[in-house]
PASEDREN-667315 format. One record per residue (C-alpha): x negated, y negated, z; residue number from 1. Coordinates in nm, 3 decimals, always signed. Each point is the difference from the previous one (the first is absolute). Layout:
# residues N
(atom (X,Y,Z),NUM)
...
END
This chain:
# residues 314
(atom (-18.996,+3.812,-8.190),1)
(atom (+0.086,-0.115,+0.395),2)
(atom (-0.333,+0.045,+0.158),3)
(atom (-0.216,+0.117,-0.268),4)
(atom (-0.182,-0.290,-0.030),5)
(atom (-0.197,+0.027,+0.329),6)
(atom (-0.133,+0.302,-0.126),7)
(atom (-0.329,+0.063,-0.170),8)
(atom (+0.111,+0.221,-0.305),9)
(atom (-0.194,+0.196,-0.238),10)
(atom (-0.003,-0.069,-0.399),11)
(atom (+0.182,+0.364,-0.038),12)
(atom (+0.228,-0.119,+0.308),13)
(atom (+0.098,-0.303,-0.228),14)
(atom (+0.040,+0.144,-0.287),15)
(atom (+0.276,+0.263,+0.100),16)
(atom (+0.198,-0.335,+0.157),17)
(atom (-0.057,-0.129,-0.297),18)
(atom (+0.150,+0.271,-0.214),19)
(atom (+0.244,+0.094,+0.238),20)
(atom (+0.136,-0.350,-0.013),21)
(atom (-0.015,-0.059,-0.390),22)
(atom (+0.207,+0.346,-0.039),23)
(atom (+0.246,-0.128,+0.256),24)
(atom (+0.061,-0.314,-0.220),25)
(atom (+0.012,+0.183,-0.344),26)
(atom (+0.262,+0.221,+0.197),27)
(atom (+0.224,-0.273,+0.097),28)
(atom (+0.002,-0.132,-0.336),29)
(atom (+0.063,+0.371,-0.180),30)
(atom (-0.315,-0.021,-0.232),31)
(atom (-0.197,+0.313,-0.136),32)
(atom (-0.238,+0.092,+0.190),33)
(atom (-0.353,-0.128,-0.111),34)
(atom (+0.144,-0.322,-0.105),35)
(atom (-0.330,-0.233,+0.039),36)
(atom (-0.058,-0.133,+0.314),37)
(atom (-0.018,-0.375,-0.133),38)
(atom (+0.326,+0.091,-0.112),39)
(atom (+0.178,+0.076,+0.242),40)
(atom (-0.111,-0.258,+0.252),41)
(atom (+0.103,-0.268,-0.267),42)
(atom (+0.321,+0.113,-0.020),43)
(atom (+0.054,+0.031,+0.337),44)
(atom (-0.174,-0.334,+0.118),45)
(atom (-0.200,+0.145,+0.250),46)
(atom (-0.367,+0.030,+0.107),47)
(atom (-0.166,+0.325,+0.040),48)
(atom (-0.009,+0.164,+0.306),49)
(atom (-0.364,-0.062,+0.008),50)
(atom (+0.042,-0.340,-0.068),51)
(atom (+0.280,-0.080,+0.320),52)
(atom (-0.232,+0.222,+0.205),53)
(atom (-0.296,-0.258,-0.055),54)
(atom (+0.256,-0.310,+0.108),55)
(atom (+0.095,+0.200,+0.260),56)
(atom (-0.399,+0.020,+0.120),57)
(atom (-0.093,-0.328,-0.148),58)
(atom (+0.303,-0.155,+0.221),59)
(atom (-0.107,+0.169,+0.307),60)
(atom (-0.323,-0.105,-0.016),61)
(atom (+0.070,-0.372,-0.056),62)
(atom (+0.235,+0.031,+0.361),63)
(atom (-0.365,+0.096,+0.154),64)
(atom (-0.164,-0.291,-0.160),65)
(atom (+0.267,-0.216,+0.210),66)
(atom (-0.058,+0.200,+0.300),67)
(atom (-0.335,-0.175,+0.068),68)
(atom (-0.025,+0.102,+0.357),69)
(atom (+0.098,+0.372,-0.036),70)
(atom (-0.278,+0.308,+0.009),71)
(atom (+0.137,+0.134,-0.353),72)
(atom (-0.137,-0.353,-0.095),73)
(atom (-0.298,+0.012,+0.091),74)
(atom (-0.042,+0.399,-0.113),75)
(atom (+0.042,-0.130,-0.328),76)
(atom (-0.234,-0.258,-0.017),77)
(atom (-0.303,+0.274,+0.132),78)
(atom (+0.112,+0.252,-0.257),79)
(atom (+0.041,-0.253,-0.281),80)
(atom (-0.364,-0.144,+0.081),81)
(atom (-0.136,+0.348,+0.053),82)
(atom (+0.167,+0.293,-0.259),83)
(atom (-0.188,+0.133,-0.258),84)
(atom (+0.203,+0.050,-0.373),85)
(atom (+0.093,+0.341,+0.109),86)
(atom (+0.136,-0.070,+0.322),87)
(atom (+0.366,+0.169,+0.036),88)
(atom (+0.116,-0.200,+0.290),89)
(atom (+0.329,-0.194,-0.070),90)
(atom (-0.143,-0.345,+0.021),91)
(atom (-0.259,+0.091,-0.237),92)
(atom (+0.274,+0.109,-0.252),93)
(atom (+0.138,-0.341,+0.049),94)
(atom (-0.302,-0.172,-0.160),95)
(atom (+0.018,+0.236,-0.270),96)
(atom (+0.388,-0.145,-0.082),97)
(atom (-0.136,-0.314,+0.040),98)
(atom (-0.243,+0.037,-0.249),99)
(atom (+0.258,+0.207,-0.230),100)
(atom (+0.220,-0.301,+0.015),101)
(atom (-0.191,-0.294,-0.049),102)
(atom (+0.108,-0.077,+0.347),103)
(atom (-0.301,-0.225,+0.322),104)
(atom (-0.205,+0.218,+0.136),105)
(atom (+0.144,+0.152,+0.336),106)
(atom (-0.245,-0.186,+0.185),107)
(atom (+0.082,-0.310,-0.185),108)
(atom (+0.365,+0.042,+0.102),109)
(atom (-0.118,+0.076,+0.385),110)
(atom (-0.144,-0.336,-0.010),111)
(atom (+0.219,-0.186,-0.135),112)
(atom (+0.394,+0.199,+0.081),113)
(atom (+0.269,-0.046,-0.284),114)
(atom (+0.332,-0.075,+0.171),115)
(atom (+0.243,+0.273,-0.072),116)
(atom (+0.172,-0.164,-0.258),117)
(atom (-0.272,-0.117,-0.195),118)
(atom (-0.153,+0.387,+0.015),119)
(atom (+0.266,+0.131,-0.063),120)
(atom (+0.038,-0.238,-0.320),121)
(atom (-0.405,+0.086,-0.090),122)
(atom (+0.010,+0.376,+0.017),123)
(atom (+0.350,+0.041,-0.178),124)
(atom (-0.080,-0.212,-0.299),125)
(atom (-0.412,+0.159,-0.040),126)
(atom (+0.192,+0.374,+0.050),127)
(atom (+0.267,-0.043,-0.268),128)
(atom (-0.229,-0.159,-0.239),129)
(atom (-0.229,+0.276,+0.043),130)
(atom (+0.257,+0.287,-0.052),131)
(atom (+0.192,-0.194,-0.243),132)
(atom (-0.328,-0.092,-0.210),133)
(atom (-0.119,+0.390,+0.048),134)
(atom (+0.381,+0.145,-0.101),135)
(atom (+0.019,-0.234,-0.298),136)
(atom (-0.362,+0.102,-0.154),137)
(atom (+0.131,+0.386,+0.062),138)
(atom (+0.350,-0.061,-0.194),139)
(atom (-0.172,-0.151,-0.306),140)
(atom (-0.208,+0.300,-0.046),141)
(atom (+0.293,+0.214,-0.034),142)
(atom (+0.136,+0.027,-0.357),143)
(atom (+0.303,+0.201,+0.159),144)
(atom (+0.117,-0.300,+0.157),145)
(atom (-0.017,-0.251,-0.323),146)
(atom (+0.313,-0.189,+0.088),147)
(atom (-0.071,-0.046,+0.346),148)
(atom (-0.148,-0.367,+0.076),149)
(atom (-0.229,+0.013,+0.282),150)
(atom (-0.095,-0.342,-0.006),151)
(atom (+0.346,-0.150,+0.093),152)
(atom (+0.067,+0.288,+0.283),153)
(atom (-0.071,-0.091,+0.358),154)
(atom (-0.056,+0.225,+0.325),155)
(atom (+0.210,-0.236,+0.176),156)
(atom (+0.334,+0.086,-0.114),157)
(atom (+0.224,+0.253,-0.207),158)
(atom (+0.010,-0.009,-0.390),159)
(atom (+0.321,-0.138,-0.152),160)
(atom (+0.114,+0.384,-0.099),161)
(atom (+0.095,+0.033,+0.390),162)
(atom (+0.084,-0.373,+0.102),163)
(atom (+0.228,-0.032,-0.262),164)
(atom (+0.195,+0.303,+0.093),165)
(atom (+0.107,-0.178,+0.274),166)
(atom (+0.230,+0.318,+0.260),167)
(atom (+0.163,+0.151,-0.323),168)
(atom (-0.074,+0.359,+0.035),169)
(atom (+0.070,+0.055,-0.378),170)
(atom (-0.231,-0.268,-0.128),171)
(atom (-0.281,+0.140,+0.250),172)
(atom (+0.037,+0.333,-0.160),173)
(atom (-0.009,-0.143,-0.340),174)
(atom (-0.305,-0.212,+0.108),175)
(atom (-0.175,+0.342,+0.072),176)
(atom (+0.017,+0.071,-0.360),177)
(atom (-0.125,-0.342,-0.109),178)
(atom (-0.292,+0.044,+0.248),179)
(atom (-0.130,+0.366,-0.135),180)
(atom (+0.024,-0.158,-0.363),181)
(atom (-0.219,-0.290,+0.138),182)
(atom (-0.225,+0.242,+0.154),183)
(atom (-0.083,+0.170,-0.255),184)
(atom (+0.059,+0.361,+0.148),185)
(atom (+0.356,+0.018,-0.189),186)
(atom (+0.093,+0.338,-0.097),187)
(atom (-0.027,-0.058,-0.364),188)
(atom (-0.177,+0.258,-0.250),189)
(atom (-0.306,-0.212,-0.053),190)
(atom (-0.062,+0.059,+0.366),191)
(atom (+0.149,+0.312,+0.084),192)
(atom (-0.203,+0.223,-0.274),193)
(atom (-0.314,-0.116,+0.201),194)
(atom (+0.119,+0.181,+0.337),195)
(atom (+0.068,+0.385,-0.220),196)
(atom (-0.250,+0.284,-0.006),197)
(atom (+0.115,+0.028,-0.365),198)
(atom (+0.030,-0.172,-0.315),199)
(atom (+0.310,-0.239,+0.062),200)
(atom (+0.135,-0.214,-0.266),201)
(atom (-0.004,-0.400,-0.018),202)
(atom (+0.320,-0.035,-0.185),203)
(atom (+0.326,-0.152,+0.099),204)
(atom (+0.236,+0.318,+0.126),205)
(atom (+0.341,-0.169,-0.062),206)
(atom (-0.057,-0.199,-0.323),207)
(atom (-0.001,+0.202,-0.389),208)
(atom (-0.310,-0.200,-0.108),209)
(atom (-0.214,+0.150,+0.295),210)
(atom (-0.203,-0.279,+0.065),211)
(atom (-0.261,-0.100,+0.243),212)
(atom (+0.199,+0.064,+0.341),213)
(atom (-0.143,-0.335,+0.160),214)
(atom (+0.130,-0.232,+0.263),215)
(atom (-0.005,-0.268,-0.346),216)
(atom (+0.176,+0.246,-0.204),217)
(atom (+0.294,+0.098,+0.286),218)
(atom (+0.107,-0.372,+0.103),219)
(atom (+0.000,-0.142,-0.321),220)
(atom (-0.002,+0.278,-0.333),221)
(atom (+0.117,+0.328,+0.070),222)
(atom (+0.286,+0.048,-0.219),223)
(atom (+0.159,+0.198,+0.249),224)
(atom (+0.049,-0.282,+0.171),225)
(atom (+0.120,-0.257,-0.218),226)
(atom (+0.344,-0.029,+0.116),227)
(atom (-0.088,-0.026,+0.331),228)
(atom (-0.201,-0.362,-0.091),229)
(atom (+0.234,-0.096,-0.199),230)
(atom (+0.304,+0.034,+0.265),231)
(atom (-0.259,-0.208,+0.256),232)
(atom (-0.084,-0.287,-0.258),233)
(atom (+0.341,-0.011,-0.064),234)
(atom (+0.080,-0.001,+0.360),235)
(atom (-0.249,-0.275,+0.046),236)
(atom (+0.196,-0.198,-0.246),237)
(atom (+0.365,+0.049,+0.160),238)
(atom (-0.179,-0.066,+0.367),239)
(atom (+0.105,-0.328,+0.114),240)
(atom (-0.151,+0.078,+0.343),241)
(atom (-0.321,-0.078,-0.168),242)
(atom (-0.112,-0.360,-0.123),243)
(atom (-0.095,-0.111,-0.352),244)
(atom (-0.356,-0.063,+0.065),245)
(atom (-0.071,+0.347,+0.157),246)
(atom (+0.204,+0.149,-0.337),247)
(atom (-0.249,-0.268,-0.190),248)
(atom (-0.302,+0.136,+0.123),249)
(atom (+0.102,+0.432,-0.070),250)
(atom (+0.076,-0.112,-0.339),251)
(atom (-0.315,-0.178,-0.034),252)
(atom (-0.209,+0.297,+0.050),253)
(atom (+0.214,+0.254,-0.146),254)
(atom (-0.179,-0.131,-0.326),255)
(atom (-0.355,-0.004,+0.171),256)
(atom (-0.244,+0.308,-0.028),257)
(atom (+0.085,+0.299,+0.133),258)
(atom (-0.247,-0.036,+0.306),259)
(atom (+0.199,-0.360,+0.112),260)
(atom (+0.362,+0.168,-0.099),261)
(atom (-0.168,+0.299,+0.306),262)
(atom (-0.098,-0.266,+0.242),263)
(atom (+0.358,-0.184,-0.019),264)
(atom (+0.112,+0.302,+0.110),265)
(atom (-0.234,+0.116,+0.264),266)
(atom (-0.130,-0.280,+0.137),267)
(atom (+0.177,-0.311,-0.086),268)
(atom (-0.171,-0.189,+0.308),269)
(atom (-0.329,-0.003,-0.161),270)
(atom (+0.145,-0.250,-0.296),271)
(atom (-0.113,-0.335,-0.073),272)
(atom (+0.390,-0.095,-0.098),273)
(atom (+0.060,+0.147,+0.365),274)
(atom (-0.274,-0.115,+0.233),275)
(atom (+0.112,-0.355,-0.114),276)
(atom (+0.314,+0.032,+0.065),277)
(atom (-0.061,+0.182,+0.324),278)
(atom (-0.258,-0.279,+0.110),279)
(atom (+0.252,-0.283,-0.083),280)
(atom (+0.249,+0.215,+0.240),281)
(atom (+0.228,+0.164,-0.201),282)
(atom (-0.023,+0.344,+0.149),283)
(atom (+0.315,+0.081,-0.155),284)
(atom (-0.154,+0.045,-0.349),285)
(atom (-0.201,+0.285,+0.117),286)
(atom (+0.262,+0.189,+0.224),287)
(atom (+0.206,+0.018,-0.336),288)
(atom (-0.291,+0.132,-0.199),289)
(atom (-0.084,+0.259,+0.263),290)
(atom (+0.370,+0.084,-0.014),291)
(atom (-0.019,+0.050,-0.387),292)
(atom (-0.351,+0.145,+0.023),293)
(atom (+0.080,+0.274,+0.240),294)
(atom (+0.318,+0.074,-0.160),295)
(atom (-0.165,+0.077,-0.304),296)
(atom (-0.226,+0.226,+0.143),297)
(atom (+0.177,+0.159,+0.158),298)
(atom (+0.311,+0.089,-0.288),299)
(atom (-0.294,+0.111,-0.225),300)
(atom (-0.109,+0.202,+0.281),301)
(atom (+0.332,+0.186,+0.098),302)
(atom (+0.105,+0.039,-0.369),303)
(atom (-0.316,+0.152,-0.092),304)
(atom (+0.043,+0.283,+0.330),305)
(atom (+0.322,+0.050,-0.121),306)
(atom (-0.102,+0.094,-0.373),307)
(atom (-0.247,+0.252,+0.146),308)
(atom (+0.228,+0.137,+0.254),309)
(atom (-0.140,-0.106,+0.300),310)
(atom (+0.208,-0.281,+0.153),311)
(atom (+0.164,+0.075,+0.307),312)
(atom (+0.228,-0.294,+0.240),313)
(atom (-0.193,+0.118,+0.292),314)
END
């Protein structure tokens, strides 16, 4: 992104950095390709490319509105007065953000210069809520992401799945699991019978009763699987590493519908039990519910690859 932001770039032009960039992301954190966008950048805690090129522009323009005796200055004031809507010229596109943002009018910031700190404050907080506002209205639309809570994500900072990884190279990889459950874009037969040419069956390929293969049906009812959640709850019960109320609250939904039981596990952050405790500062709650969480997901992952002969250690 170093010195893009001087330039006067196409739609197309920032689109392709757009893409470019959200691919790069959904790389680094090994999800399926077309994962949503909204997604990814929630998970990650980052702003769209688009989005850091227009602080990039919106920053270097507010440096010219302090420059008050420099000829870039006063360029911008004659081609802010005197552009026409479909003027391409890069101070024209920065009225445009402006108005995209809910941000003064350039000439209204030409007037009367932010100080870089305050600017800097102005065009961070109108961006995010912008992108965050846009990403959230996109993620509820999607039934494929039905356990992923848009409205408590933030562009400002990685979800839990990652933080609470902290360097362990194990828990990231189990975390990658976790994630493509949370996604939505999981590999189980509900999904993968919409991406064959020919008729593809929804049931369960491990368990006798053939059920519905869903994400529901493989972390909590497969058969198949039973001893594999019942090793883990027992587990849970023998782990002293873990506190009582964090063993209180997987027990409390472990009797809950089948749609809370799937958000314990994939998304414990999201939780009114958790955001309290979280908010009150005991972060340690939900670092031992990830840990559980992710663990889960992944055993029922690896033990189901393993029943249809395709685990590998690699």
């Amino acid at each position: 992104m170093s010195g893009v932001a001087s330039l006067a770039l196409n739609s197309k032009e920032e689109n392709a950095l757009n893409l470019h960039y959200k691919t790069k992301l959904q790389q680094l954190q090994k999800l399926y390709d077309k994962t949503p966008e909204s997604f990814v950048h929630f998970l990650a805690g980052s702003l769209p490319a688009i989005a850091i090129l227009h602080l990039k522009k919106l920053t270097l323009f507010s440096m010219i509105t302090r420059l008050t005796d420099n000829i870039l200055n006063r360029i911008a004031r004659y081609i802010l007065t005197t552009a026409k809507d479909n003027d391409k010229s890069w101070f024209a596109s920065i009225s445009k953000l402006c108005a995209q943002y809910n941000i003064p009018h350039p000439i209204t910031l030409l007037d009367k210069p932010l100080s870089k700190a305050a600017s800097k404050k102005l065009f961070k907080n109108k961006v995010q809520d912008f992108w965050q506002s846009q990403f959230r209205m996109k993620s509820s639309s999607l039934d494929s992401l039905i356990y992923f809570k848009p409205e408590f994500m933030s562009l400002s900072r990685p979800h839990p799945i990652w933080t609470t990884c902290g360097n362990n190279s194990y828990e990231v990889s189990k975390a990658v699991i976790q994630a493509r459950f949370l996604s939505g874009r999981y590999r189980c037969e509900t999904l993968t019978s919409h991406f064959s040419t020919g008729k593809t069956s929804l049931q369960c390929s491990i368990c006798p009763e053939r059920s519905i293969g869903s994400v529901e049906h493989i972390l909590l009812f497969c058969s198949a699987l039973k001893n594999v959640r019942t090793l883990l709850l027992s587990n849970l019960q023998q782990n002293e590493s873990i506190c009582d109320q964090t063993k209180q609250i997987i027990q409390s939904y472990s009797i809950l519908p089948t749609s809370s039981q799937v958000q314990l596990v994939l998304d414990p952050s999201v939780l009114p039990e958790v955001r309290r405790e979280t908010q009150k500062g005991n972060t340690y709650i939900i670092e031992e519910l990830f840990r559980f969480s992710r663990n889960w997901c992944f055993s029922m992952h690896k033990q189901r690859l393993k029943l249809q002969g395709k685990w590998t250690n690699s």
